[in-house]
Structures are given as C-alpha cells and as structure tokens.
DOTOR-737705 format. One line per 3 residues: number of its first residue (from 1); for each residue x negated, z, y of C-alpha. Coordinates in pm, 1 decimal. Layout:
// residues N
NUM = X Z Y  ...;
This chain:
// residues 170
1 = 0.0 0.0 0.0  -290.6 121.3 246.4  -453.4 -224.4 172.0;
4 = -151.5 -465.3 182.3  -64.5 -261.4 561.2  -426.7 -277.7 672.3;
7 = -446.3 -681.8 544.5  -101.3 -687.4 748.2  -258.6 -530.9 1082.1;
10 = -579.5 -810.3 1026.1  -345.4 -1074.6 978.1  -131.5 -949.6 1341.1;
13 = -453.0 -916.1 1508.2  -553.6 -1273.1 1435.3  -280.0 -1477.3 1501.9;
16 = -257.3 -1292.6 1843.7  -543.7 -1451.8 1951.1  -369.5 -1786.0 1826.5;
19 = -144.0 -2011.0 2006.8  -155.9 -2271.9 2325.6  -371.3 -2203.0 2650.1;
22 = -312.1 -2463.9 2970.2  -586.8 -2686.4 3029.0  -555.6 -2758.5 3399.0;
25 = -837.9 -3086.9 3442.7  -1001.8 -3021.9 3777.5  -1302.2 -3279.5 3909.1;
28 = -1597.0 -3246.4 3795.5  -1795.6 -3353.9 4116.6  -2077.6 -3606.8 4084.6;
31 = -2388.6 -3627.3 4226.1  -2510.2 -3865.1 4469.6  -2680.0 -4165.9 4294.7;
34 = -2489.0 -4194.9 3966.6  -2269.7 -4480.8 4062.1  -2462.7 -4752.3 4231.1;
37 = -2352.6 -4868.1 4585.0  -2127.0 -5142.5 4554.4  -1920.4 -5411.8 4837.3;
40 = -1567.6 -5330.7 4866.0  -1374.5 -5664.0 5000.4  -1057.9 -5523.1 5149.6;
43 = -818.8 -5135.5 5084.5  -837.2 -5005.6 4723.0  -502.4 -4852.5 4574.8;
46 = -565.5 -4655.2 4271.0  -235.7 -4546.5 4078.9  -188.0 -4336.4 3746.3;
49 = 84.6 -4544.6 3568.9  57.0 -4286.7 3292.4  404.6 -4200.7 3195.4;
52 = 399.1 -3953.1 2938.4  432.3 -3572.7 3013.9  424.5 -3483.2 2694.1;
55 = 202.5 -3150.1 2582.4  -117.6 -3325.6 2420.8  -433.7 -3061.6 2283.7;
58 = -721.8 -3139.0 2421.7  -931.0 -2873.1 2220.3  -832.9 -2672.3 1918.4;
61 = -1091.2 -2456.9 1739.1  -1019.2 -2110.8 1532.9  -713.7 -2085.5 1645.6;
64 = -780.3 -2172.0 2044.1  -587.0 -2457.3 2157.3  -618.8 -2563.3 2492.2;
67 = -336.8 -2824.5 2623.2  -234.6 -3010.0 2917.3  -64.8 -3413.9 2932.4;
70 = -179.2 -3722.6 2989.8  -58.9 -3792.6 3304.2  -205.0 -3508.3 3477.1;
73 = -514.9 -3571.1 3356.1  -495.0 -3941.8 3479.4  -439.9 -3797.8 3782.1;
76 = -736.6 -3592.2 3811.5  -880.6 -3960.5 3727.2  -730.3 -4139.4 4003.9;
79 = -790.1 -3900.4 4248.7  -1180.7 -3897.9 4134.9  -1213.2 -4260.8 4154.1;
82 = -1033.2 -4295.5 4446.3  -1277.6 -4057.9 4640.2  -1611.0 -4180.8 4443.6;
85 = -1502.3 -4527.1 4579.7  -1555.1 -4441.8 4961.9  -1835.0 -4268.0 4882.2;
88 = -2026.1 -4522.4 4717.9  -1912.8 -4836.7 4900.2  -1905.4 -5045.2 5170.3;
91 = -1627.1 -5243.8 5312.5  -1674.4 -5567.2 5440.1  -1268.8 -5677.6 5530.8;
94 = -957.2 -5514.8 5527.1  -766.0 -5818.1 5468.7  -726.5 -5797.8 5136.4;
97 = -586.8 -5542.2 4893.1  -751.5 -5437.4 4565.8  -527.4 -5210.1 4301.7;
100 = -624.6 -5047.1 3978.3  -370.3 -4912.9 3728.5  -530.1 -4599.4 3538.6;
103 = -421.1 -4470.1 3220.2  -552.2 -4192.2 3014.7  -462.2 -4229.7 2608.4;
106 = -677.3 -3975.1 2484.7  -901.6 -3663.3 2523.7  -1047.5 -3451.8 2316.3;
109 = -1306.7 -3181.7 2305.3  -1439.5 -3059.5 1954.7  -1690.0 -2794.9 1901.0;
112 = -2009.0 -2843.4 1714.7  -2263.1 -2504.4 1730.8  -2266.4 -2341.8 2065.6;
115 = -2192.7 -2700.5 2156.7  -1889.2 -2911.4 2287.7  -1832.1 -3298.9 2253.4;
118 = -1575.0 -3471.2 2390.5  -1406.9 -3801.4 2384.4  -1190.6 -3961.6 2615.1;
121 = -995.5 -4305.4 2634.6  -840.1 -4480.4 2900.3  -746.8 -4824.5 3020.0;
124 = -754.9 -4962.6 3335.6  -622.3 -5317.6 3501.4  -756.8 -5431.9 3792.6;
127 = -558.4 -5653.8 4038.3  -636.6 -5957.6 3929.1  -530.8 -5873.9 3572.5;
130 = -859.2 -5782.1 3415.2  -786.1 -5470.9 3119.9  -1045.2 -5260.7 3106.9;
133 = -1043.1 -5037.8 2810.9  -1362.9 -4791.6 2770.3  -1405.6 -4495.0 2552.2;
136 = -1653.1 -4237.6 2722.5  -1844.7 -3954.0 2567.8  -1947.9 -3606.4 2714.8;
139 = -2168.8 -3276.4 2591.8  -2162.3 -2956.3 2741.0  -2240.8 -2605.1 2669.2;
142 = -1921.8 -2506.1 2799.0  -1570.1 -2656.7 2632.3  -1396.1 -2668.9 3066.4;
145 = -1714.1 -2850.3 3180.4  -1699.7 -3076.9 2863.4  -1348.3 -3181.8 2954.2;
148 = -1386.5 -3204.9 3314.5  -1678.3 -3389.1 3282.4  -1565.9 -3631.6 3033.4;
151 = -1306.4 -3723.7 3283.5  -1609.8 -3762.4 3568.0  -1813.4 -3991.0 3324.3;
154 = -1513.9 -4194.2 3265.7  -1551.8 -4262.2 3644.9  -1882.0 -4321.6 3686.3;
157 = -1886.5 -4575.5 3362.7  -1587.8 -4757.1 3535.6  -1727.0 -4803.3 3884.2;
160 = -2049.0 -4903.9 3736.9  -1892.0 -5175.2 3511.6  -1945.1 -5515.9 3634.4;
163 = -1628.7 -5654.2 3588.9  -1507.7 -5351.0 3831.2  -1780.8 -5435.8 4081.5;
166 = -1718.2 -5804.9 4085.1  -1317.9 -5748.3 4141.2  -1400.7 -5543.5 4479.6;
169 = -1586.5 -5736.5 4584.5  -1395.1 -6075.9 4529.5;
C-alpha cells in the first residue's frame, strides 16, 4: 500500500510539470553585416498571409511543450524583414511597389545534449510571382534563442537570396 501511494505521489509530481507553455516568438535582432547591402527600386510591402491560428508545438521534450501558431510567428517574420530591409538598403525610386507574401509552415526546436536545434519552413512570393520556399536551420544553447533565432536566420537567408535581391531591385 505504502509503495503503490508513494508510486502514486511520483506519478502526481511528474505530470505536474507536464502540459503546454506559450511560446511567444520575439526578434531575435541581427547584427550589422549579416545581410549584404542591397538596391531597393521602389516601397516594399511585406504581409503574413498565414491563415492558420491553430495551436502548433514548437518544442516538446520530457514532458515540456512549448506552443504558439503559425501566424504569429509569421508575424514576428514580417515584421523582422520588414525592418532588416531599411536597414540594409538603399532606395533608388519610389515609383514602384515591391510586395512579399510570408508564410511560416513549420518550426520546430528539438533538444540534443545541453543543445537545441531547430528547423523552420516558410514560403515566400515575391511580386512578380517568384515562390520562394527555404528551410533554415538554427543551434543554440538555449531552446527561446533557438526559436527566435531560427526565425532571424530565416531572414537573413531570404534577403540574401538572389532571386530576392534581383526582385528589389527590378
């Protein structure tokens, strides 16, 4: 009895600990020098056409799950790109207008000996009809900074691509 009641408490105690934590994606700022400078022809719109609000888990690991959706953490995206974008270029016209859809499919941190990896997918069309679809990896020592910065590499991959480049510029 003493052992099936102190098996009980263990058992109590553990799943506790269990169940869903919010992951709220903040930016993950980057340094000066990671995207290359780059000619913007004309005013950039940047839109999250993510739809889905859905509760996705970003990280689950002995019984820590941390969640958040898709279309906030496009947003966190958007608003990154957006900003890197007039930091890093220079515009030569405003008579033309350049858009990028953003969507976020995927993230996902997993842990691997004092150690996080993450992944992250995401398509993006350009306004000219390019699709862009890039899956970006991230390390970090701490599972926030992993996700966070996932989402800032994402960024800096997709300003540096040269299809990307070439459309602002056009």
């Amino acid at each position: 009895m003493k052992l099936r009641l102190t098996v009980y408490t263990f058992v109590m105690f553990f799943l506790a600990g269990c169940g869903v934590i919010p992951y709220v994606p903040a930016e993950y700022e980057l340094r000066t020098g990671l995207i290359q400078p780059f000619t913007v022809n004309g005013d950039v719109t940047v839109s999250n056409v993510q739809g889905s609000t859905d509760e996705a888990i970003v990280y689950s690991y002995m019984g820590t799950k941390l969640a958040s959706d898709y279309k906030a953490i496009t947003q966190v995206m958007v608003d990154q790109t957006t900003k890197e974008i007039i930091k890093n270029s220079n515009s030569v016209s405003e008579n033309h207008s350049k858009t990028i859809d953003l969507t976020i499919t995927y993230l996902k941190s997993t842990y691997i000996a004092f150690y996080w990896k993450s992944e992250l997918r995401f398509t993006a069309t350009l306004g000219n009809g390019v699709i862009i679809e890039k899956t970006v990896n991230h390390g970090s020592g701490v599972v926030q900074q992993d996700l966070d910065g996932c989402i800032a590499e994402s960024v800096m991959e997709f300003l540096n691509d040269p299809k990307v480049v070439a459309y602002l510029s056009e």
